[in-house]
TITOR-91201 format. One line per 8 residues: number of its first residue (from 1); their letters; for each residue x, y, z of C-alpha. Coordinates in nm, 2 decimals. Layout:
<rs>
NUM> a> X/Y/Z  ...
</rs>
This chain:
<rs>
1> xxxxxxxx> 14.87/-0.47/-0.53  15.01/-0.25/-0.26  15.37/-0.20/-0.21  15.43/-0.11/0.09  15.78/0.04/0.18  16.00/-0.09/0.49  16.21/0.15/0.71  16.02/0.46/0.73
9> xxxxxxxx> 15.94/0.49/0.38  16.28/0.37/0.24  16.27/0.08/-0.02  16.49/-0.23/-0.03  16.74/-0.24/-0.29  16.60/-0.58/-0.37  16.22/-0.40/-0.43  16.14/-0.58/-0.82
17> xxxxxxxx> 16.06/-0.32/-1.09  15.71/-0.39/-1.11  15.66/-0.34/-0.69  15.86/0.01/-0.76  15.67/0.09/-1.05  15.34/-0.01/-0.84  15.46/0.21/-0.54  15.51/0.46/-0.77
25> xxxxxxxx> 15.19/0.50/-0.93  15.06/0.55/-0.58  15.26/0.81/-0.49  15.18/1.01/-0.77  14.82/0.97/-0.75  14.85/1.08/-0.36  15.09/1.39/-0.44  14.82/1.48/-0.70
33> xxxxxxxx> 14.50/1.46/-0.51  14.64/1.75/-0.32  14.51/1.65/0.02  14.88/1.57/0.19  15.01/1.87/0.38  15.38/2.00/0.28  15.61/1.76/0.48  15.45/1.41/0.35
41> xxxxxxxx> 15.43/1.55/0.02  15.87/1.56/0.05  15.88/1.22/0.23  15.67/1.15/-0.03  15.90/1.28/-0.33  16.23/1.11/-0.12  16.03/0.75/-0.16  15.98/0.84/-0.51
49> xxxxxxxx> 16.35/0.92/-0.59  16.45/0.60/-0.44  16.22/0.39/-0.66  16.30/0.60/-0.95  16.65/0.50/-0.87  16.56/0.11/-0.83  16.35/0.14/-1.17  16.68/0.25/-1.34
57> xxxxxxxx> 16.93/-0.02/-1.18  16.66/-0.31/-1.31  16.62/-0.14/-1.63  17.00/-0.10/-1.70  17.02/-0.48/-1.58  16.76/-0.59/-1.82  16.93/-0.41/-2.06  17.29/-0.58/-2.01
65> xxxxxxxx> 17.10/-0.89/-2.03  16.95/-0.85/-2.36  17.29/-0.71/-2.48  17.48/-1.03/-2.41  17.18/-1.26/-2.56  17.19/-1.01/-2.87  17.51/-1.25/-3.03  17.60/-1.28/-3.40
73> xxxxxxxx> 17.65/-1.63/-3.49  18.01/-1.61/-3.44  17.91/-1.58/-3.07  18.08/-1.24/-3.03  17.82/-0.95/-2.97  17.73/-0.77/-3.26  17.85/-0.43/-3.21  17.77/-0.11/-3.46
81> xxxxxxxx> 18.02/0.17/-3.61  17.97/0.35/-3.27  18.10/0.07/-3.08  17.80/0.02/-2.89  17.57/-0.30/-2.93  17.36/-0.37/-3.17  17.00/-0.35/-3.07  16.69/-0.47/-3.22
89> xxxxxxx> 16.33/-0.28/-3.18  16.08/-0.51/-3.03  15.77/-0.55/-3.15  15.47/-0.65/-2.95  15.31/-0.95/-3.13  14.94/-0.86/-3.29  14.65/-1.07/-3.07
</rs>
């Protein structure tokens, strides 16, 4: 899938984690090859900061989420002796 960025290189703020991610991946592979000259390898690096940036908002969202849906069955959120929410690990399910 290619992502392709709007406004000279700039992504949305409404760009989904996985289209970020995607971009991403392509950027590093580029930046790697070591075939782009000085200057795209910086607009380059900008682009990636940006999605970086939108990977971390979506994360921390996700994370919020999961935080109010972790609920003892009082309905108040569990929280631990360090005042933050309890979490659980999750475990991928064997196929």
């Amino acid at each position: 899938m290619k992502c392709t960025p709007v406004n000279n290189n700039t992504p949305q703020d409404s760009t989904s984690f996985e289209t970020a991610l995607s971009r991403l991946e392509e950027i590093l592979e580029r930046m790697n090859g070591g075939t782009i000259s000085l200057d795209e390898s910086l607009k380059l690096y900008e682009e990636a900061d940006q999605l970086i940036a939108i990977c971390n908002k979506r994360l921390n969202e996700a994370e919020r989420k999961i935080e109010i849906l972790v609920k003892n069955r009082s309905g108040e959120l569990a929280i631990g002796s360090d005042d933050k929410p309890l979490v659980q690990d999750y475990k991928i399910p064997s196929a």
